[in-house]
C-alpha positions in Angstrom: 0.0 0.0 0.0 1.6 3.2 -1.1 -0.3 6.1 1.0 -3.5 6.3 3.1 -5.2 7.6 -0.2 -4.5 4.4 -1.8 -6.0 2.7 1.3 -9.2 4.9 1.1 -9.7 4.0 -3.0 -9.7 0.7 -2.5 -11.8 -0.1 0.8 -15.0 -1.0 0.0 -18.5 1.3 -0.5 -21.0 -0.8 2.2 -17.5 -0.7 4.6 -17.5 3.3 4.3 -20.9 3.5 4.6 -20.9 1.2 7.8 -18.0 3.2 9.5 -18.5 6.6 8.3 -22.5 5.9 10.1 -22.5 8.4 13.8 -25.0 7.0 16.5 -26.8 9.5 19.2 -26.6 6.3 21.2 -23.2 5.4 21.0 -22.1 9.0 21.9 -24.5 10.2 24.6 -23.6 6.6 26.9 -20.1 7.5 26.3 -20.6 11.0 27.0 -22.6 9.7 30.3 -20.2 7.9 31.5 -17.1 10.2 30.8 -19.1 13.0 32.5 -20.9 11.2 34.9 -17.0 10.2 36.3 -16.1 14.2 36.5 -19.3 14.6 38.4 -18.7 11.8 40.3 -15.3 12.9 41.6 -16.2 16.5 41.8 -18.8 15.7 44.3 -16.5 13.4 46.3 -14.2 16.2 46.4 -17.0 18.7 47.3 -18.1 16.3 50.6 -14.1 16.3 51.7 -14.3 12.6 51.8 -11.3 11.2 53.7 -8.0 11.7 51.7 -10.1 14.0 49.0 -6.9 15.7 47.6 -5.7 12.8 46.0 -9.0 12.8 44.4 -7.3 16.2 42.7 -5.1 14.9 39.8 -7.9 12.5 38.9 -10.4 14.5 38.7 -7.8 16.5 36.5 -7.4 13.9 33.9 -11.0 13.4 33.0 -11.5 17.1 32.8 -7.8 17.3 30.9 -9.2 14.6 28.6 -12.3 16.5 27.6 -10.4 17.7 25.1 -10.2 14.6 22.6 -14.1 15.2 23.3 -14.0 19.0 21.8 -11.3 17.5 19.2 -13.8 15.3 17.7 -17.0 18.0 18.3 -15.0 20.0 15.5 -15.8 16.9 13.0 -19.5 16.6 14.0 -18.7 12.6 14.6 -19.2 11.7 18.2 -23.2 12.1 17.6 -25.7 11.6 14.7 -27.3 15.3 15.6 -24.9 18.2 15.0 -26.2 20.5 17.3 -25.0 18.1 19.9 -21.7 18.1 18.9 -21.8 21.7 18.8 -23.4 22.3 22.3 -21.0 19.6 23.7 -18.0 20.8 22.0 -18.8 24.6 23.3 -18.9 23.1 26.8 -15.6 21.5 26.9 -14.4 24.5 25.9 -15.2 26.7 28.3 -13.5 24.1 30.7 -10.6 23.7 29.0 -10.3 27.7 28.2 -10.0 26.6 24.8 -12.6 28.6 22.2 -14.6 25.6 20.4 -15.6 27.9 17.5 -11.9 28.8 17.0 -10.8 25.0 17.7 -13.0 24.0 14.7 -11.1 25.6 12.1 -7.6 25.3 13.9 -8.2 21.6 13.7 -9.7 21.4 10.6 -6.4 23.2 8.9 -4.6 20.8 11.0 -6.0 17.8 9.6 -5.6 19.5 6.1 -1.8 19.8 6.3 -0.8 17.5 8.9 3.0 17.8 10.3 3.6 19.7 6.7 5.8 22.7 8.0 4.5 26.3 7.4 0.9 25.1 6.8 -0.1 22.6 9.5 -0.8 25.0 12.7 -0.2 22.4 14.8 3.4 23.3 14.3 3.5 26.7 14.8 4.2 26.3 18.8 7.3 25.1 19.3 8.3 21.6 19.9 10.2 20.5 22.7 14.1 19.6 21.5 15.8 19.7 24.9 14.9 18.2 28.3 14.2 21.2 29.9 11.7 22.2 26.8 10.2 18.9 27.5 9.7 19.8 31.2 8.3 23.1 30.3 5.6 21.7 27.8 5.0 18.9 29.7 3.8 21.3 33.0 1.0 22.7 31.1 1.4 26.0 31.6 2.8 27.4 27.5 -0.8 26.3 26.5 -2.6 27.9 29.5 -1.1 31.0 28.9 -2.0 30.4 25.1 -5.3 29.8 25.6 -6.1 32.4 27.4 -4.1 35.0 25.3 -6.1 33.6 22.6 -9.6 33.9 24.2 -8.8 37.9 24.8 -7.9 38.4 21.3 -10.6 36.4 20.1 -13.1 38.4 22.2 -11.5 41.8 21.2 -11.4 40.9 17.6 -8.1 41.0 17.2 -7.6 37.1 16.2 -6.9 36.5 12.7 -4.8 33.6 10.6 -5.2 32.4 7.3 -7.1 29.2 8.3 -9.7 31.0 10.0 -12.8 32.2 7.2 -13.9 35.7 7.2 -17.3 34.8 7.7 -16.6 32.8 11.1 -15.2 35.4 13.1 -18.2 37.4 14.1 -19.3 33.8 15.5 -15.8 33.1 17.3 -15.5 36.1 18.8 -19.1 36.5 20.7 -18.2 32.7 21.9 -15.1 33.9 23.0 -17.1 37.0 25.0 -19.4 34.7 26.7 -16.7 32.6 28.1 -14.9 35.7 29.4 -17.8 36.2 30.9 -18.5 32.8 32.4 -15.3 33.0 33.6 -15.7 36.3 35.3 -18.7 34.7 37.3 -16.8 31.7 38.5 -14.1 34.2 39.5 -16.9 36.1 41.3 -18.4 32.6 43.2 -14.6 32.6 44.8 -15.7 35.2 47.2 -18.2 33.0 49.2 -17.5 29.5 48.1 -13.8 28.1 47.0 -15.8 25.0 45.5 -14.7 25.5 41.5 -11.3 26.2 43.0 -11.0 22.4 43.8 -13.6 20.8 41.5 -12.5 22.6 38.4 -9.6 24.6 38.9 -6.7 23.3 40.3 -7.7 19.6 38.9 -7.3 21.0 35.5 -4.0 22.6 36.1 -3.2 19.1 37.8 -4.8 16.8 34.7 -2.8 18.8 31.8 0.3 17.2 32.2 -0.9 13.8 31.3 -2.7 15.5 28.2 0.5 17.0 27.0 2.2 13.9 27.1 -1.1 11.7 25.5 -0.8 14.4 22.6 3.0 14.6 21.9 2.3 10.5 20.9 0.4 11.7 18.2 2.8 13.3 16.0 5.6 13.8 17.7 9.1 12.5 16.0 6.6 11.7 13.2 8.4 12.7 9.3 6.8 15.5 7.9 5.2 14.2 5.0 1.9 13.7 3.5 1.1 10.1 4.0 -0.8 9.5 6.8 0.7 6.2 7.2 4.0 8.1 8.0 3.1 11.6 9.6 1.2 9.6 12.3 1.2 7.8 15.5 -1.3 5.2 16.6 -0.5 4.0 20.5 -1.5 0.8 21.9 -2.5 1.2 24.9 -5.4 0.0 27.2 -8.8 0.1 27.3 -9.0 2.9 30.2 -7.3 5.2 28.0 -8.8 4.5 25.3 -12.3 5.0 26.9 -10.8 8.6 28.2 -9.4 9.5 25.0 -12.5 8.9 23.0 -10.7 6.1 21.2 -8.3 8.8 20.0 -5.1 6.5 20.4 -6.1 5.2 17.2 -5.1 7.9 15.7 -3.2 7.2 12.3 -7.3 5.4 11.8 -8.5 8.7 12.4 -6.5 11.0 10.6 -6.5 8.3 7.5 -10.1 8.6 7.3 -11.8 11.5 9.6 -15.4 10.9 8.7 -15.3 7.5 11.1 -17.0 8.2 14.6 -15.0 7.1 17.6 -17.0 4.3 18.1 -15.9 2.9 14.9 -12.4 3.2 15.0 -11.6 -0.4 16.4 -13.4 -1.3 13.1 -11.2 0.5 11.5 -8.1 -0.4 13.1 -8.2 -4.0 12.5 -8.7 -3.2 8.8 -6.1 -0.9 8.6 -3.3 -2.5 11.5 -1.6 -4.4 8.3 -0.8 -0.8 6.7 0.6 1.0 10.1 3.8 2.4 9.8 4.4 4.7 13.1 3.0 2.8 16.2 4.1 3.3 20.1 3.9 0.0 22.7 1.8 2.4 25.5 2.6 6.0 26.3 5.4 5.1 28.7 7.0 3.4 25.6 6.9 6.4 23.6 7.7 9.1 26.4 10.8 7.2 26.9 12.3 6.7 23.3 11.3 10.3 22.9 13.3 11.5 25.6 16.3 9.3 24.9 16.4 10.5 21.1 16.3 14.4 23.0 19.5 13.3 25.5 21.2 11.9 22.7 
């Protein structure tokens, strides 16, 4: 098989048509139960149950991990009805102080020029080369500060790139007003109750370490190239991740063909294993051969 194009001519009509099909079902339980676990913790956390802090850095990596959620809003795939991929997508934005409205076209450009240098914005922050860059983009704190820079341009109108249409803006940047103003609220609540400070707040500075290094797997050390098969990392890993990540480890599957709802993409991954070219044993696997390739 030369390329993932090559792949996509020759799988079969009824196969796309099986894989390509979204389910309400299929993403409202998995929504349930991904939610229903950051409700869960939050309220444990909220009653102080004996030894509640180390309830903190879990609750951080299911709210961290919202974001392979809002990743796969911007396609429309987790859910057969748009508008719920839209409402769900705008929610795990505001928690992960990451504009969904912006994210859409950001990703979509992504997926359009993926790892190619100068046009896939995924690229434009800087990689980590050294140890201590690692450290530093590992901690989280480059894309808070991002994020939030982002948000205030957004919101004065002041954002603009090339992959972002005209015609969206006006759209982006009132989202990007009502979550300055959600935001100012929650600040406000501080004053007589320090719950979002420990159900929301300091979890999510807590969880987005393990996102950072979830999403270096992805393309990191990939060539930059084209062929999906090569610009892409799919990580084995086990099912707890998997459920957390919205099946995302599968991720040469998904950026071979996008149209495939998560719920499909073990479908897809046995069809496609044969063809895999860039593939991690587990994230511990991959964390270490990256760092050994950055202290050689």
């Amino acid at each position: 098989m030369a390329d993932h194009r090559d792949f996509l001519s020759q799988l079969a009509a009824e196969d796309k048509a099986r894989l390509t099909l979204p389910s309400d079902r299929a993403g409202l339980m998995h929504l349930a139960g991904h939610w229903g676990l950051i409700l869960g913790c939050g309220a444990l956390i909220a009653a102080r149950v004996p030894l509640w802090p180390l309830l903190l850095p879990v609750q951080g990596v299911l709210i961290a991990f919202l974001f392979t959620l809002e990743h796969e809003c911007t396609h429309r795939t987790p859910f057969r009805t748009p508008a719920i991929s839209d409402w769900v997508g705008r929610v795990c934005g505001v928690l992960l102080i990451l504009p969904f409205e912006w994210f859409r076209y950001f990703h979509l450009a992504h997926h359009r020029f993926t790892n190619i240098p100068g046009k896939d914005p995924e690229l434009e922050g800087t990689k980590p080369g050294t140890l201590w860059q690692w450290v530093w983009h590992v901690s989280g704190l480059p894309v808070w500060r991002a994020n939030i820079a982002l948000t205030f341009r957004l919101a004065a109108g002041r954002e603009r790139a090339p992959y972002l249409p005209e015609r969206a803006l006006p759209r982006m940047e009132r989202e990007a007003r009502v979550m300055l103003g959600l935001y100012t609220l929650a600040a406000l609540s501080l004053l007589w109750s320090p719950l979002l400070l420990w159900v929301w707040v300091v979890p999510a500075l807590l969880g987005q370490p393990m996102l950072r290094l979830y999403l270096l797997a992805e393309h990191g050390d990939c060539p930059f190239v084209a062929n999906m098969f090569e610009n892409t990392r799919t990580t084995f890993t086990n099912a707890v991740v998997r459920f957390l990540a919205w099946n995302m480890p599968y991720h040469v599957e998904h950026h071979v063909f996008p149209a495939v709802p998560f719920h499909h993409l073990p479908e897809l991954h046995h069809l496609i294993r044969a063809e895999l070219k860039v593939t991690a044993k587990g994230y511990a696997a991959f964390t270490r051969a990256y760092l050994a390739r950055r202290l050689r």
